[in-house]
C-alpha positions as CSV (number, residue, x, y, z in Angstrom):
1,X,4.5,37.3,-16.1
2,X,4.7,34.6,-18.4
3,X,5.1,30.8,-16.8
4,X,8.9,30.3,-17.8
5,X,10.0,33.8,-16.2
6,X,7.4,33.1,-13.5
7,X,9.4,29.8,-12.7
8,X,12.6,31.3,-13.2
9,X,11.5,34.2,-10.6
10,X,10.4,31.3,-8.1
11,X,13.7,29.3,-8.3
12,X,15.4,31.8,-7.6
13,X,13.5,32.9,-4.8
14,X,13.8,29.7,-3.1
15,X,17.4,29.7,-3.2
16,X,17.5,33.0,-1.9
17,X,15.6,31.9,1.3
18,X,18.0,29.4,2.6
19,X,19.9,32.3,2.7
20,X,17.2,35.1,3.7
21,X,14.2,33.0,4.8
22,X,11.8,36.0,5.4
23,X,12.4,36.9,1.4
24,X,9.2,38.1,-0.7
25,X,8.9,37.2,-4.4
26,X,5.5,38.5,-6.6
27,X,1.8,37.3,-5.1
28,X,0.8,34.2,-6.4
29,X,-0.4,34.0,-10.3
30,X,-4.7,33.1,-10.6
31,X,-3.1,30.3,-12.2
32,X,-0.3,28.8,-9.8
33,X,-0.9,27.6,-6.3
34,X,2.2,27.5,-3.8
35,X,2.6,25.5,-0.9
36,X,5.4,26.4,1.7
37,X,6.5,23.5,3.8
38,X,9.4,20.7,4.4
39,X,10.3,18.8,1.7
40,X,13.7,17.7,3.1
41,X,12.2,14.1,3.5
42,X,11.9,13.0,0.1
43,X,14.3,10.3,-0.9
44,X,11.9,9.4,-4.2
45,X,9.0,10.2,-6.5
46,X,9.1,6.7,-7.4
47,X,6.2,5.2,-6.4
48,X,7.7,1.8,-5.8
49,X,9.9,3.7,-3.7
50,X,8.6,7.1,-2.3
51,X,7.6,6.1,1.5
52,X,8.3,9.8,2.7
53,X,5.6,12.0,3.7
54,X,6.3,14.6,1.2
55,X,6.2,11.9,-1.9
56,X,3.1,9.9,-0.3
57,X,1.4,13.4,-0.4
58,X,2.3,13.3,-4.1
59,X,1.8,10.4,-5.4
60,X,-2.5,10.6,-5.8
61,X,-1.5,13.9,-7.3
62,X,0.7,12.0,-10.4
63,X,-0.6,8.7,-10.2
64,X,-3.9,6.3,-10.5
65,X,-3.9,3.0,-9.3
66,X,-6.9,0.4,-10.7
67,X,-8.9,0.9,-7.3
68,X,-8.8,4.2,-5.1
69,X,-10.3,5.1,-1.3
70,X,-12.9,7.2,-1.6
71,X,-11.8,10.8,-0.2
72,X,-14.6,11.5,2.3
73,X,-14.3,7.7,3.6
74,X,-11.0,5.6,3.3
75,X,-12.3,2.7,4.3
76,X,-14.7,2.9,0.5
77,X,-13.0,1.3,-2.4
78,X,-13.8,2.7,-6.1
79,X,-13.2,2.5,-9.4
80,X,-9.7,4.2,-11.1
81,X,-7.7,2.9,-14.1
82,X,-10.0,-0.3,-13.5
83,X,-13.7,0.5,-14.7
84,X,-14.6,-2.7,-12.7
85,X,-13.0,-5.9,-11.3
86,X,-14.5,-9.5,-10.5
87,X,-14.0,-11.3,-7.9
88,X,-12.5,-15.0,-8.8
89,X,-14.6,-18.0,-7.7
90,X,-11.2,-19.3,-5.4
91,X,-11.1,-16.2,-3.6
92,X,-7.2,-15.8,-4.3
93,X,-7.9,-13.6,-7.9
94,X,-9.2,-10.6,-9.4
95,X,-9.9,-9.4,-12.8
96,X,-10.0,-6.0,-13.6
97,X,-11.2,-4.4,-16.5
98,X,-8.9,-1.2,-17.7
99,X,-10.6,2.0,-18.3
100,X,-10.0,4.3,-21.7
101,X,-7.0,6.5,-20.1
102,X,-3.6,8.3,-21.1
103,X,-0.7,8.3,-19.5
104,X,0.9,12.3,-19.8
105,X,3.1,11.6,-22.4
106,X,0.2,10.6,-24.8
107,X,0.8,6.3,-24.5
108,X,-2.8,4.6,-23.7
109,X,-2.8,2.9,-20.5
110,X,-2.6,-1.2,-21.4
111,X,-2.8,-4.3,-19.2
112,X,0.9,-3.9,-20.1
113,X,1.9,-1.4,-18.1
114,X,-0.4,-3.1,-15.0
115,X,1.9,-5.9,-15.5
116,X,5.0,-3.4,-15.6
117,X,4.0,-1.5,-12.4
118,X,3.5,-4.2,-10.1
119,X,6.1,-6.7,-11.1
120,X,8.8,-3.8,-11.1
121,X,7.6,-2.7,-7.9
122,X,8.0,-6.3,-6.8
123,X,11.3,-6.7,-8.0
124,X,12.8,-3.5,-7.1
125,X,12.4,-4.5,-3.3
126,X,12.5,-1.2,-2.1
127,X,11.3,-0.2,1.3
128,X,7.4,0.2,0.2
129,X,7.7,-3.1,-1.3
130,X,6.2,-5.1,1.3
131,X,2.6,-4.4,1.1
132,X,2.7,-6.3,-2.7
133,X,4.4,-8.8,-0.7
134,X,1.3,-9.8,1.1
135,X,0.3,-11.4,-1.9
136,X,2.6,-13.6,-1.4
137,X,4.9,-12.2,-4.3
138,X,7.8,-12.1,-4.7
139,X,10.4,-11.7,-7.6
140,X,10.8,-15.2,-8.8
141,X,6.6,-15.4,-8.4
142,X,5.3,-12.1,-9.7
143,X,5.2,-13.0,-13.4
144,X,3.2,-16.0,-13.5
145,X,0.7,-13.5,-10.7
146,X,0.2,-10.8,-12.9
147,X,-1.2,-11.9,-16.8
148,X,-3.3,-10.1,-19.5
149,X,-5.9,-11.5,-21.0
150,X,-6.8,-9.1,-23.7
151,X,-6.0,-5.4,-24.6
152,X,-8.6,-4.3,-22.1
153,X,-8.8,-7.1,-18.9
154,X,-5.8,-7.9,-16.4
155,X,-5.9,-10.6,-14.1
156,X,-4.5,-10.7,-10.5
157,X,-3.5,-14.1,-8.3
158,X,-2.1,-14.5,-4.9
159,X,-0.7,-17.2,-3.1
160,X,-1.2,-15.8,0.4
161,X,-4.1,-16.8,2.7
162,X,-6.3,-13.7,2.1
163,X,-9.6,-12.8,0.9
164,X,-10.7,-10.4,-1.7
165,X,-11.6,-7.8,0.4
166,X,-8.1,-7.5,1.6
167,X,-5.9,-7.7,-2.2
168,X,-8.2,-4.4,-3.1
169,X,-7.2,-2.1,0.2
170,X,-3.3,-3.6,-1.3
171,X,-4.2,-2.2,-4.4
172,X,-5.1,1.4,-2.9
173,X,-1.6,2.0,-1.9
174,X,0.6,4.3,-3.4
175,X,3.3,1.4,-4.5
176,X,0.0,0.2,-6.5
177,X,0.4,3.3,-8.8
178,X,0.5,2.5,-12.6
179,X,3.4,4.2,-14.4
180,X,4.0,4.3,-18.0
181,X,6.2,1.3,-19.5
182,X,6.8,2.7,-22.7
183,X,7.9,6.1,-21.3
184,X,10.3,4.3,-18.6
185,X,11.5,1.4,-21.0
186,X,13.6,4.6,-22.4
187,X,15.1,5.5,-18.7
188,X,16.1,2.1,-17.4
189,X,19.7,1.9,-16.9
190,X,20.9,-1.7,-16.2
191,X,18.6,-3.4,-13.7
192,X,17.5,-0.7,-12.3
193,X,14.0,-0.5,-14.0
194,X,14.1,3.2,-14.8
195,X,13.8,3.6,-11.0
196,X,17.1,6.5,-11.3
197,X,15.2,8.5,-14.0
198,X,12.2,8.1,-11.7
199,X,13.0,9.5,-8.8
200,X,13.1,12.9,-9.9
201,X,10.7,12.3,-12.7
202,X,6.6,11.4,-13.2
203,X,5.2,8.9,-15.8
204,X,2.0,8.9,-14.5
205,X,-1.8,9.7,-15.5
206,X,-2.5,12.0,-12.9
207,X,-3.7,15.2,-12.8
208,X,0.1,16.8,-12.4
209,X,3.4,16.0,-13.7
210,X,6.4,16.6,-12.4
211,X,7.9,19.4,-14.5
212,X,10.8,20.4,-11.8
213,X,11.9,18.8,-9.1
214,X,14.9,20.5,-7.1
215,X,16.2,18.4,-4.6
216,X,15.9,20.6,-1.0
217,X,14.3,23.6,-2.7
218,X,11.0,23.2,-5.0
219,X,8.9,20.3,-6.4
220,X,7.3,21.8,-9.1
221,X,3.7,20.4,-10.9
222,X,2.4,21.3,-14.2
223,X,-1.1,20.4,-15.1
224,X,-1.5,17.3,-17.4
225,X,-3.0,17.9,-20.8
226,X,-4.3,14.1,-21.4
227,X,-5.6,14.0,-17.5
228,X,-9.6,13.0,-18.2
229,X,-10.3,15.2,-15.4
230,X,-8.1,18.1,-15.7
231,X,-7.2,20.0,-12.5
232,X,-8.7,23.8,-12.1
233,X,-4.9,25.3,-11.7
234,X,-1.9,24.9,-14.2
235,X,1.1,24.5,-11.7
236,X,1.5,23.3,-8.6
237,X,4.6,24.5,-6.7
238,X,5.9,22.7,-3.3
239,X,8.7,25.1,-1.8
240,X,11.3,23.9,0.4
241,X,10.8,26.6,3.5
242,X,12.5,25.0,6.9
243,X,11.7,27.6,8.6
244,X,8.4,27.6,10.1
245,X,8.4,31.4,10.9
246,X,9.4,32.0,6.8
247,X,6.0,29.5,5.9
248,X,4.1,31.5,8.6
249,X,5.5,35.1,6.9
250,X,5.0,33.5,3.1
251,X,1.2,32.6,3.6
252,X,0.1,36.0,5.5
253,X,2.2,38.1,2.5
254,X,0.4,36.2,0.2
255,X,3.4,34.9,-1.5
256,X,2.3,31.3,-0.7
257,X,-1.5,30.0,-0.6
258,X,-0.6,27.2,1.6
259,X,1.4,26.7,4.3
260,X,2.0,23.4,6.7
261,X,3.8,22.4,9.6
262,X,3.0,25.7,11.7
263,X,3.8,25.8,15.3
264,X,0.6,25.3,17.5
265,X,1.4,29.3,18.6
266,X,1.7,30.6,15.2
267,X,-1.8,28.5,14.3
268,X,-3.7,30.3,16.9
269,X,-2.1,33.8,15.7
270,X,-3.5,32.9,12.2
271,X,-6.9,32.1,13.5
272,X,-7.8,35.7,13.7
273,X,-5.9,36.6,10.5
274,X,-7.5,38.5,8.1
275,X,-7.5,36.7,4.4
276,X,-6.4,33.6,6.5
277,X,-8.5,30.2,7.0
278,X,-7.1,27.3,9.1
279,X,-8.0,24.0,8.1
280,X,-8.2,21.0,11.1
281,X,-7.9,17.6,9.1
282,X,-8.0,14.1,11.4
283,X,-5.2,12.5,10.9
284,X,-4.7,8.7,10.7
285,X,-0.3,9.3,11.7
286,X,0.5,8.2,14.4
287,X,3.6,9.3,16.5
288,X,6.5,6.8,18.6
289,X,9.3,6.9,19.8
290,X,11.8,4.3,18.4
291,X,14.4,2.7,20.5
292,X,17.0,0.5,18.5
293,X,17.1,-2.7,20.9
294,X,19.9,-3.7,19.0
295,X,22.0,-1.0,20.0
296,X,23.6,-1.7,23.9
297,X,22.4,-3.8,26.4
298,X,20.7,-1.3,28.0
299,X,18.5,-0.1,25.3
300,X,17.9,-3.6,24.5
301,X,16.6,-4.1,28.6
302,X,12.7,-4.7,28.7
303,X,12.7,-2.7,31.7
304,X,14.1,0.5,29.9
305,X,11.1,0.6,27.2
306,X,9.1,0.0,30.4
307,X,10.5,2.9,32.3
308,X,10.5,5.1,29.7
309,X,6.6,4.7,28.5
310,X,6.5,6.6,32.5
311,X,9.1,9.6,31.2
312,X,6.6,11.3,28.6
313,X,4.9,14.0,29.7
314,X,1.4,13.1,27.1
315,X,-0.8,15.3,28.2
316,X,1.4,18.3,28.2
317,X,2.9,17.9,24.9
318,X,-0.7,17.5,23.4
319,X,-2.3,19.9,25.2
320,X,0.0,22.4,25.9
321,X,3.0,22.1,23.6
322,X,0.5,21.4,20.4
323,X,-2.6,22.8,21.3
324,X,-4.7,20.5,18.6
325,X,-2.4,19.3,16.4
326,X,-2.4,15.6,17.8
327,X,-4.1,14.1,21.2
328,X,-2.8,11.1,22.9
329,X,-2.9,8.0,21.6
330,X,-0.9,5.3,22.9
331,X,-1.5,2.3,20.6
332,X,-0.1,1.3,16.9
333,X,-3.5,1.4,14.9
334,X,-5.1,5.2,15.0
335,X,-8.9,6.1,16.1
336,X,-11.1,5.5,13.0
337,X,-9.3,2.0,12.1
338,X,-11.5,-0.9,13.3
339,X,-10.1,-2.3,16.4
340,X,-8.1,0.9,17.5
341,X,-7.9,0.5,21.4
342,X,-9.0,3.9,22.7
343,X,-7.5,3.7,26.3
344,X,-4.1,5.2,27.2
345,X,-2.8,3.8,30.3
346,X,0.8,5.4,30.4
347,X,1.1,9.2,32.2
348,X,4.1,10.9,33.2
349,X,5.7,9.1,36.4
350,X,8.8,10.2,37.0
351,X,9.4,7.9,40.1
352,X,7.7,5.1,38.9
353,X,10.3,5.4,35.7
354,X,13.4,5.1,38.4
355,X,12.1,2.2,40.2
356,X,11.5,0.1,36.9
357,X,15.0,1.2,36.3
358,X,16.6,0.4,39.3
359,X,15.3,-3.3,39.7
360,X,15.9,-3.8,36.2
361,X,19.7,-3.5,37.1
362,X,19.8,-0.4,34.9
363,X,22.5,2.2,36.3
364,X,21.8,6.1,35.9
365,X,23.1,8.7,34.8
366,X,23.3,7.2,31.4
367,X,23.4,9.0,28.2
368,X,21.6,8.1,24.7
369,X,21.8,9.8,21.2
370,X,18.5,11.3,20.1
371,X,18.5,12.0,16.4
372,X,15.1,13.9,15.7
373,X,14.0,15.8,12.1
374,X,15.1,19.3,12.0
375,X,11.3,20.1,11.7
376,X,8.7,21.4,14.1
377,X,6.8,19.8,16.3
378,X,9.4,17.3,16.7
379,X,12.1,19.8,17.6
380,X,10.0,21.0,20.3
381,X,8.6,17.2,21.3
382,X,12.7,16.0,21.5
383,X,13.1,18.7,24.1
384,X,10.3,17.9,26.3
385,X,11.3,14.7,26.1
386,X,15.0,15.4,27.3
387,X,13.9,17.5,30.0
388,X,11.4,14.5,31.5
389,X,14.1,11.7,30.5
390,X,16.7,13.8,32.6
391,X,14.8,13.9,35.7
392,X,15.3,9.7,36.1
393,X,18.6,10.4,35.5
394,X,19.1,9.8,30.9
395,X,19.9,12.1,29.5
396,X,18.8,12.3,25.5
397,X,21.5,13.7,23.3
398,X,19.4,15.2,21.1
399,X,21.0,14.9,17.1
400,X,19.0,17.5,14.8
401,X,19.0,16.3,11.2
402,X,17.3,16.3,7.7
403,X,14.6,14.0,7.2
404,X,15.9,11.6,5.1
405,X,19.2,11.1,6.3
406,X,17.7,10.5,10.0
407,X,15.3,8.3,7.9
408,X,18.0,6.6,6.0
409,X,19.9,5.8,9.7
410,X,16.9,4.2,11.1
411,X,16.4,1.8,8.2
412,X,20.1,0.7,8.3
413,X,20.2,0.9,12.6
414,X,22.5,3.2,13.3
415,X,20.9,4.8,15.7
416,X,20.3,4.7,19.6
417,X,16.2,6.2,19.8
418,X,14.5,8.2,17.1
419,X,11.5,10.5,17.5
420,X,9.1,8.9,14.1
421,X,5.8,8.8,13.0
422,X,3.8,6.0,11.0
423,X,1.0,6.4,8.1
424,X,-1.0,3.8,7.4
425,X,-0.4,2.5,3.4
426,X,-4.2,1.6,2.9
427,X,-7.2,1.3,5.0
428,X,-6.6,-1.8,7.0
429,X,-5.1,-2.5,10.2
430,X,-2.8,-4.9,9.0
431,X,-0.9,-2.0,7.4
432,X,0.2,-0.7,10.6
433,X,0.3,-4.2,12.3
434,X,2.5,-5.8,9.6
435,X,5.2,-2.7,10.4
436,X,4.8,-3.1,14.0
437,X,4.3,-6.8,14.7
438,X,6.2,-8.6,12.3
439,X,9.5,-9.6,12.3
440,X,10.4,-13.5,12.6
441,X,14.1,-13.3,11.4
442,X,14.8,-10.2,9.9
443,X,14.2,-10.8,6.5
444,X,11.2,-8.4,6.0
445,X,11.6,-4.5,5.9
446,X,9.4,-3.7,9.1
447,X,9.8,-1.1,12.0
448,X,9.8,-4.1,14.2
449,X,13.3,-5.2,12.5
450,X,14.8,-1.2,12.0
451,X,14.4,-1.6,16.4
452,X,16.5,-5.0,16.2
453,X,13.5,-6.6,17.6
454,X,12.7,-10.4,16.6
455,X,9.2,-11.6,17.7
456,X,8.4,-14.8,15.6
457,X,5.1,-15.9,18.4
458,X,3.6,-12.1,17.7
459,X,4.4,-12.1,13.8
460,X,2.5,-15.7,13.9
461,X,-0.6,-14.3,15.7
462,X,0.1,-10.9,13.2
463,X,-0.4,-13.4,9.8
464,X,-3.4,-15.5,11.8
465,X,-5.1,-11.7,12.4
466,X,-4.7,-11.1,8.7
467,X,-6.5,-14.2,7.4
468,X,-9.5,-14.1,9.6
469,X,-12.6,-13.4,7.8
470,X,-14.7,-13.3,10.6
471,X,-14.8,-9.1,10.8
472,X,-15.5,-9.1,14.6
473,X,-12.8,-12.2,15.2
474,X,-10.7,-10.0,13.2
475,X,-10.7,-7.0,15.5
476,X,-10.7,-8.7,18.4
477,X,-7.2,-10.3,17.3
478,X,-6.0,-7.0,16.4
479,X,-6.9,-5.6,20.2
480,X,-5.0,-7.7,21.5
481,X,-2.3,-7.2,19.9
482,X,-1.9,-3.5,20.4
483,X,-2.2,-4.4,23.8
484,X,0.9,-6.5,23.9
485,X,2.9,-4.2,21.9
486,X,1.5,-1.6,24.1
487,X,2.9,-3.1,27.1
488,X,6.4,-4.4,26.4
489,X,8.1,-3.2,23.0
490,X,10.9,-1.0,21.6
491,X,8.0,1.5,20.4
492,X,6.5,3.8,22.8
493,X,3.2,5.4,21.0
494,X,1.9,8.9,22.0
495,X,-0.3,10.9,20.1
496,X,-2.3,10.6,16.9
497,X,-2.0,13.7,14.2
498,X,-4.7,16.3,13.5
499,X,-3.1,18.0,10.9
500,X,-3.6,22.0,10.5
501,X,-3.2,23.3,7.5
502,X,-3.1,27.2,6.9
503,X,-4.9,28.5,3.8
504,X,-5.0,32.4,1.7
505,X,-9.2,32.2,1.7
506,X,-8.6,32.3,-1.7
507,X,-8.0,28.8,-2.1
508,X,-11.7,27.2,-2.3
509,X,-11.6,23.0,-2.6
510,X,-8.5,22.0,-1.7
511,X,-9.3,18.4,-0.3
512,X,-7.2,15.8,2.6
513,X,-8.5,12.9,3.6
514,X,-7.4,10.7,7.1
515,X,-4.6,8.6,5.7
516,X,-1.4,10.8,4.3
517,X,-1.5,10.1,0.8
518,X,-5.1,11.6,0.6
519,X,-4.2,15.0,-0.1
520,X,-5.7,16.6,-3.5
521,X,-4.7,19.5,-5.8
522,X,-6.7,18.6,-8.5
523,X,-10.2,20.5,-7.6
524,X,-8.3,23.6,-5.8
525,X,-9.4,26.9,-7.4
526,X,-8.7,30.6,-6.8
């Protein structure tokens, strides 16, 4: 089967199984690998706007950034587009020397389009946009930051109090990809900054481009030509498959060679599988539940975040509802981040929950919407949830939806509570702490502000942890402000992810790292 009928088989196969999930199509060419899972969260393959889980798992995929975390340990910086940098002597620059590299359409990779990536990310403002903010850029800034100084060297400045150290783990994230200028320059339409074309679109030096990309159905990856490591397979093809018993069906048929997002029951019934191998990756995700403060009174009532931190039954939904795929966790920063607090005060306490509500002046029965992803585990979580919630007397509406529509109502507030999860954007805690813990007046994109939640004394303490140098003052800071948060705050935290992926023993090197966008194609081999 040649490639073009071989795509033309799988697109229609796809759109046959939102009709007949459980649908077969040919086994898997030596040449393709095919991954069932969701894809309904993806709002953009736009780096400076992608902040979904299925476009973060993309991005390292179609993208370099100057600096990258090193797969085995995040936490390791190293060399990318940029062969080297130097540290400036004022501790608020960096100068990076550009390695000899092609972009896929052919155009060499210039301190040009370093300049391009950044400031457009900067001034596109989208919701990824505030990790280059912590540079202190900003639109009217970013130009004068961001200067070449000869076809091969960039140079970096920030205005924000922090060292080195910290501007490189800024650079590791995904919104740090470097995308082609000259290839882009031809898709811009007004002021958009070719961020339309974009979305559906790669113009990256990666080791895949996007050469499909149908919204709800298939991303599909073709190998690029001018990658200086070129991948081991020639197409890469992300189905669309709600339906975790289809992804479970797909993989054991042999129709796909990867499948995610089991259900912690179907994972142990692989286990024993023939021509099956079940991968267990440590997960730096964390999972919360959201309450909108903003939305009534009573939601807004310290006494109700209080109450319900005693309405979640932990251990049973990590032990017995997902069986390994996460374990408690009940703070923003996830084990393996310096500082993580390890303790996890909060169990289910049903009466405890009604006392808090009843001298907080909180009347029961009351009744809150619930909108969740249409996705496993968090189908199954929402319902544990409404059955513990119920038993103090709320009862949780629960709203099933796709991904980025429920994603879409958070970051505009129209919501009540929302079942989420966070990934950090680089290996520091700051990444998780500036989402959590800052919000001084509502004029930066954060968590903190999607739950109406203004705290200008912890996003102080937030920017003071940031510029400490001091490694063990650092932490220390950072302790102690999971701690706060973890006692009074719209968020109540529960598990951290151990993500099990399902695998044809075929598949020899596929590699994920800890943080979500460290998942590789490139070495994976038949």
């Amino acid at each position: 089967m040649s490639l073009r009928s071989f795509r033309a088989a799988l697109l229609g196969a796809v759109f046959s199984v939102a009709v007949l999930p459980l649908a077969s199509f040919a086994a898997t060419p030596d040449d393709t690998l095919v991954v069932a899972q969701s894809i309904d969260d993806a709002v953009s393959f736009d780096p400076a706007e992608g902040f979904e889980l299925t476009t973060v798992q993309s991005f390292n995929n179609l993208y370099q950034r100057l600096v990258q975390s090193n797969r085995d340990d995040g936490t390791k910086i190293e060399p990318a587009l940029a062969t080297s940098w130097e540290a400036g002597s004022d501790g608020k620059s960096l100068t990076f020397a550009i390695a000899d590299a092609k972009f896929a359409s052919g155009n060499p990779v210039r301190p040009e389009d370093v300049i391009f990536s950044l400031t457009r990310a900067v001034k596109l403002n989208k919701s990824p946009a505030f990790i280059l903010n912590e540079f202190g850029w900003t639109a009217d800034n970013v130009d004068a930051a961001v200067t070449k100084l000869d076809d091969k060297h960039v140079k970096l400045t920030w205005t924000a109090d922090v060292g080195t150290g910290f501007a490189l783990s800024l650079l590791t994230a995904p919104i740090a990809s470097i995308v082609d200028e000259q290839t882009i320059s031809a898709q811009i339409k007004g002021n958009d900054f070719g961020n339309e074309w974009l979305k559906t679109n790669s113009a990256g030096s990666g080791a895949f481009v996007i050469a499909n990309y149908t919204p709800h159905e298939a991303l599909v990856l073709q190998a690029n030509a001018q990658s200086s490591d070129k991948p081991k397979l020639e197409n890469l093809i992300i189905r669309n498959v709600p339906d975790v018993g289809a992804r479970r069906l797909l993989v054991e048929q042999g129709d796909a060679d990867i499948a995610r997002g089991l259900s912690a029951d179907q994972i142990e019934a692989l286990k024993t599988k023939s021509g099956i191998k079940v991968l267990a990756v440590p997960s730096a995700r964390t999972d919360y539940i959201l309450i909108n403060s903003k939305a009534n009174p009573t939601l807004g009532n310290p006494a109700f975040w209080e109450a319900a931190r005693y309405l979640v039954d932990y251990d049973g939904i990590s032990k017995s509802l997902l069986r390994g795929q996460s374990s408690v966790h009940q703070a923003f920063l996830p084990v393996g981040f310096p500082g993580a607090l390890t303790d996890n005060p909060f169990t289910l306490n049903v009466e405890k929950a009604k006392k808090i509500l009843a001298d907080g002046r909180i009347k029961t029965p009351l009744k809150i919407e619930f909108i969740v992803f249409n996705d496993q585990p968090f189908l199954s979580i929402a319902q544990s949830l409404q059955s513990t919630f119920a038993q103090a007397g709320v009862t949780l509406d629960i709203q099933p939806g796709v991904a980025s529509d429920i994603y879409a109502r958070g970051r505009a507030g129209k919501f009540e509570m929302t079942l989420r999860y966070w990934i950090p954007d680089y290996f520091d805690a700051h990444s998780n702490a500036s989402a959590f813990a800052i919000n001084k007046d509502n004029s930066a994109n954060t968590v903190a502000k999607q739950a109406g939640w203004l705290i200008p004394e912890l996003t102080a303490e937030t920017l003071s942890a940031v510029k400490e140098q001091d490694a063990a003052k650092r932490v220390a800071l950072y302790e102690d402000l999971q701690k706060k948060i973890q006692q009074s705050s719209p968020y109540i935290f529960t598990l951290q992810g151990n993500d099990q992926v399902v695998l044809s023993d075929k598949i020899k090197n596929y590699a994920q790292g800890l943080n979500a966008d460290q998942v590789y194609y490139d070495k994976v081999e038949k």
